[in-house]
C-alpha positions in Angstrom: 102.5 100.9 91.9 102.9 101.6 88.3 102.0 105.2 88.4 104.0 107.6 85.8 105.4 110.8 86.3 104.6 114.0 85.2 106.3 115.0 81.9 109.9 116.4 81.7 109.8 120.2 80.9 113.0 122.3 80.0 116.3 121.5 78.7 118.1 118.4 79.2 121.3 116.6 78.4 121.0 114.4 75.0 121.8 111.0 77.6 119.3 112.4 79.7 116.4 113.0 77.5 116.9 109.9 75.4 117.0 107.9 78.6 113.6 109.6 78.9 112.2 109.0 75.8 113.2 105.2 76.1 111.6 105.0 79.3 108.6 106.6 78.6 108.1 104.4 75.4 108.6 101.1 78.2 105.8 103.2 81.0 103.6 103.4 77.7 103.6 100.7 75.6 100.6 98.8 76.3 101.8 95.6 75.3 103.9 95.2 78.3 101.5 94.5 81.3 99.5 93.0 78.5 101.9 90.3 78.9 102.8 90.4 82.1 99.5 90.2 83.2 98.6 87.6 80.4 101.7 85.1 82.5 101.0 85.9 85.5 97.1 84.9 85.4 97.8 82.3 82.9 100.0 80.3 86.0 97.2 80.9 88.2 94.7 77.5 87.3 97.3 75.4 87.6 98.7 76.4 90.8 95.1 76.4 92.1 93.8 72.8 91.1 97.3 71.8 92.2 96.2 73.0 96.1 92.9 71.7 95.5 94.0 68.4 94.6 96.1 68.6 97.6 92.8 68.6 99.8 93.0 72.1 101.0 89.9 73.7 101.3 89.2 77.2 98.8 88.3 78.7 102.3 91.7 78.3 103.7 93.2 79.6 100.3 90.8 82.5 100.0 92.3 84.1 103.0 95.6 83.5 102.9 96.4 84.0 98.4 94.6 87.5 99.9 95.9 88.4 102.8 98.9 87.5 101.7 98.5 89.6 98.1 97.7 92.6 100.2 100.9 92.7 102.8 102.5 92.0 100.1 101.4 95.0 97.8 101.5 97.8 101.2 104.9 96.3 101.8 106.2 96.9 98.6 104.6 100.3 98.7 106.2 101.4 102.1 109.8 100.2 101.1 109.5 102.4 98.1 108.1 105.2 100.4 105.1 105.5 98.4 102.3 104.4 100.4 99.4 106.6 99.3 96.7 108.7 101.0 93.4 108.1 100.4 90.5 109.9 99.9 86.7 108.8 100.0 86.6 108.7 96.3 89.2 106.5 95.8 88.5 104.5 98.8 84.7 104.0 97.5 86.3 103.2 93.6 89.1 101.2 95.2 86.4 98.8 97.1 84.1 98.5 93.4 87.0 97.0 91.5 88.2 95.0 94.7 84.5 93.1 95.1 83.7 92.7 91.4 87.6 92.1 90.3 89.0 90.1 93.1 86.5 89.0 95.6 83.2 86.9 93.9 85.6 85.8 91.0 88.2 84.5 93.7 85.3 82.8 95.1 83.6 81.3 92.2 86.8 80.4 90.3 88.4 78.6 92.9 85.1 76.4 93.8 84.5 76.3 90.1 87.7 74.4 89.7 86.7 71.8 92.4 85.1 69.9 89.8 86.6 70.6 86.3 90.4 70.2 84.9 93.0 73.2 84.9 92.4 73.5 81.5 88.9 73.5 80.7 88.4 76.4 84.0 91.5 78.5 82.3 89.8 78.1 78.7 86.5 79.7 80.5 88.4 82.7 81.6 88.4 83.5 77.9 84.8 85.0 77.9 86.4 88.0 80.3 87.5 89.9 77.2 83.9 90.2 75.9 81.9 90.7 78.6 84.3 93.5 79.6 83.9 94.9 76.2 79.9 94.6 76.6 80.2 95.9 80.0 82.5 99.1 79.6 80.0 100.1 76.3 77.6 101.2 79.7 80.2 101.7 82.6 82.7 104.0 80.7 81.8 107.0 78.8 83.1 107.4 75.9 84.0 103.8 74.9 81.6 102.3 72.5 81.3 98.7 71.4 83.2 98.9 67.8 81.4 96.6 65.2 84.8 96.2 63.5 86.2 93.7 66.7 82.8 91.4 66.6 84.8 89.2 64.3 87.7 88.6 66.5 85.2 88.1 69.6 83.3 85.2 67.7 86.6 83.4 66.7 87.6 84.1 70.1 84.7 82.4 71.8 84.8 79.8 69.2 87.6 79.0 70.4 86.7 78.9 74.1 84.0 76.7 73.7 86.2 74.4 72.2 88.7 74.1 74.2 86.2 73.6 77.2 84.0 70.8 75.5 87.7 69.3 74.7 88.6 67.3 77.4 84.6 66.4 79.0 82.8 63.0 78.0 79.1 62.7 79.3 79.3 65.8 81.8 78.0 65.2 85.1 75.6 67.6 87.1 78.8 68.6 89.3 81.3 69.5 86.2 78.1 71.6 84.9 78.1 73.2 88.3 81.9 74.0 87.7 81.5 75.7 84.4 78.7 77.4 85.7 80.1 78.7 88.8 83.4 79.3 86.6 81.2 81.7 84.0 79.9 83.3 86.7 83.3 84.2 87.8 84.3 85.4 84.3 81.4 87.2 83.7 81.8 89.2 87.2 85.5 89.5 85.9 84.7 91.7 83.1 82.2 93.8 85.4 85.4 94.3 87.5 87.5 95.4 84.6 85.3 97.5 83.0 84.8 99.6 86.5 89.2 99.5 86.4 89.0 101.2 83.3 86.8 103.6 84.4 88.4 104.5 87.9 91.9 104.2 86.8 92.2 107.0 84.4 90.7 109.3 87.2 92.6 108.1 90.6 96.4 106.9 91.4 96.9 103.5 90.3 98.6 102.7 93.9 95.8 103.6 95.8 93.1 102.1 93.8 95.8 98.8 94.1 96.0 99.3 97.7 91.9 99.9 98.6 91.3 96.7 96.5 93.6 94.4 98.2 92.5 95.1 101.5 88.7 95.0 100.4 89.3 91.9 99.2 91.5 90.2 102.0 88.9 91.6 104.8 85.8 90.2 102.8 87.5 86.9 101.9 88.8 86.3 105.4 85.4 87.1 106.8 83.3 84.9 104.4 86.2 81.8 105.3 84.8 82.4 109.3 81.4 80.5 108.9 83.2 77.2 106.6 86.1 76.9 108.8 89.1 77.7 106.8 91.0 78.7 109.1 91.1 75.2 110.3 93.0 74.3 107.3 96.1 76.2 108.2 97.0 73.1 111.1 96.9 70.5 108.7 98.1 72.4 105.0 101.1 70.7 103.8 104.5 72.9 102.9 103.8 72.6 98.9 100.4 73.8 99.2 101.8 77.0 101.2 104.7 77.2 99.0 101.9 77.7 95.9 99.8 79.7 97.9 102.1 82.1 98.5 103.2 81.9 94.6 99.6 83.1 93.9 99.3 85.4 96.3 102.5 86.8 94.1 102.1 86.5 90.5 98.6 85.8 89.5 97.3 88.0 92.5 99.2 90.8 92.9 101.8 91.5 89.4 98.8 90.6 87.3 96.5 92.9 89.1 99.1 96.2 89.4 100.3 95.0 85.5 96.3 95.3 84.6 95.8 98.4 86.0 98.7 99.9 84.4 97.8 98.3 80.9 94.2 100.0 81.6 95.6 103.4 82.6 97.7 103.9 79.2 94.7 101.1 76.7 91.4 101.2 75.5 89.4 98.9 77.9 89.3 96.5 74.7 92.8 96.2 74.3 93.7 95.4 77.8 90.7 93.1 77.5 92.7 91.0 75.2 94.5 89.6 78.5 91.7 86.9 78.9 92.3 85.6 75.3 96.2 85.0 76.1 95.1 83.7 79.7 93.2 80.6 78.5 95.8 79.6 76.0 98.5 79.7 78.9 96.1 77.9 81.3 95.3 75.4 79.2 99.6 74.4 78.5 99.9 74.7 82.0 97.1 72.1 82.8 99.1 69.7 80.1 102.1 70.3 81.4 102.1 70.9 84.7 99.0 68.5 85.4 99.2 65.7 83.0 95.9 66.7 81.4 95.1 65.5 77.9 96.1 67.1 74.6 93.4 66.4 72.4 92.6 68.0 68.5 89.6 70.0 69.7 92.4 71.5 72.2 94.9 72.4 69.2 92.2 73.7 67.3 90.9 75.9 70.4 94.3 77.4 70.8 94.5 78.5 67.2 91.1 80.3 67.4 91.9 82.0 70.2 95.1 83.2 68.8 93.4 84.3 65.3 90.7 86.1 67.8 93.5 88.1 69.2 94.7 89.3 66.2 91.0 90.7 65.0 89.3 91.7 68.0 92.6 94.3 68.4 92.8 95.2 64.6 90.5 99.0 65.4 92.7 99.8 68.1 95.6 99.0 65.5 94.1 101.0 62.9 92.9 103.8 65.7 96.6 104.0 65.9 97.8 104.3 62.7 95.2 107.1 62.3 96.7 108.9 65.6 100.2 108.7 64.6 99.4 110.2 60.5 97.4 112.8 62.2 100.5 113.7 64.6 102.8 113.7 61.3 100.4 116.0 59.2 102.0 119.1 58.5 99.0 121.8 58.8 97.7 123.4 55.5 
């Protein structure tokens, strides 16, 4: 979906070629899907424990946020005539990211926030960013952990584990379930993006989006079969479907196509830095949108995410800087 062109060769008109340029400086400027993925998953906790708390069951979401992502996605592709053709390659790298990206984290995030605020579950989703780091020093070759961002990672998960000890009391066995279930899902989340950073540098973006979705809408819909969700869809109420179809949308499908574009043109580290921004989002939208509490520990949280940000991306900064002095060298 957010493939890019081959480059422009030959002579153009000055409009034409700066039009180029400009667009080729939006197609490659990582920060962009950064944050669109970053608000798009950030919205995503929210809207889920607003369903929950509406009594519908996560196997009557699971199917439909799915099913619904992946019509969504192939009809997008076949108004823009682009529906790809796939190959067994892609098809078998397509289904990886779509089971350890999509499918167990779907599972364990939504049942995860059965039991534990908005807030706390989005705060969780902060952990992503390292274990895909840790993950992609084995899954991808070339891309080594770099001391230099251990700093940043600490503060990071400093903050985390703030945040989500903010808003808890005495914990109960169930709300330890939750963060349990919820770190499972994280932790399966940076499996899944260290295997997109590996696949999407080597296949289309749209067809590695397109093998995903339906992986994941055919195992979710199946797994739904045995706990009756389909039950649900006589008795779900038109707010519920209304969000459903919101997260089938934005966190589901323009986070997912924005992250595999910001893998395709990052480092796996920097497009990690999504699931720093994602908890601090989450966590405002449980206040806001939820009525959870503000608390210091919260505040605090927030502010060590933020400074994690800022160090855990200072190599790729400085990889930068490096890059463009080399390019502006003049030889010996």
């Amino acid at each position: 979906m957010f493939g890019h062109e081959a480059p422009i060769v030959g002579r153009h008109p000055a409009g034409r070629a700066g039009a180029a340029s400009r667009w080729h400086g939006v197609t490659h400027n990582p920060w962009i899907p950064i944050a669109i993925a970053s608000l798009a998953w950030g919205s995503a906790p929210a809207a889920t424990k607003a369903v929950l708390v509406n009594g519908v069951s996560p196997f009557t979401i699971f199917p439909l946020k799915q099913t619904g992502g992946a019509l969504m996605v192939i009809g997008a592709l076949a108004l823009m005539g682009r529906l790809p053709r796939i190959d067994s390659a892609t098809l078998k790298a397509g289904a990886v990211i779509g089971i350890f990206n999509m499918t167990v984290p779907t599972i364990l995030f939504t049942l995860g926030f059965q039991t534990i605020p908005a807030s706390i579950g989005a705060v969780i989703v902060g952990i992503i960013p390292l274990t895909t780091i840790l993950f992609t020093h084995w899954v991808v070759p070339g891309e080594r952990f770099h001391p230099g961002r251990l700093p940043g990672l600490l503060m990071g998960l400093f903050g985390v584990a703030i945040m989500g000890w903010a808003p808890v009391g005495q914990p109960s066995s169930r709300w330890i379930l939750g963060v349990v279930l919820t770190t499972l899902g994280a932790a399966c989340a940076g499996l899944g993006g260290a295997f997109t950073r590996r696949f999407a540098v080597r296949y289309q973006n749209r067809s590695l989006i397109v093998v995903q979705f339906i992986t994941s809408a055919a195992l979710l819909s199946l797994i739904s079969i045995p706990f009756d969700g389909y039950a649900g869809y006589l008795t779900i109420d038109t707010a519920s479907l209304w969000l459903i179809i919101y997260m089938a949308a934005v966190p589901t499908v323009i986070s997912f196509a924005a992250f595999m574009w910001a893998s395709r043109i990052a480092t796996a580290a920097r497009a990690a830095l999504i699931g720093y921004v994602v908890p601090v989002l989450g966590a405002l939208g449980g206040v806001w949108l939820l009525s959870e509490p503000v608390t210091l520990q919260l505040v605090v949280g927030v502010v060590a995410v933020a400074v994690g940000i800022v160090f855990s991306d200072r190599p790729d900064r400085e990889d930068d800087r490096r890059r463009a002095a080399a390019r502006t060298t003049p030889p010996c």
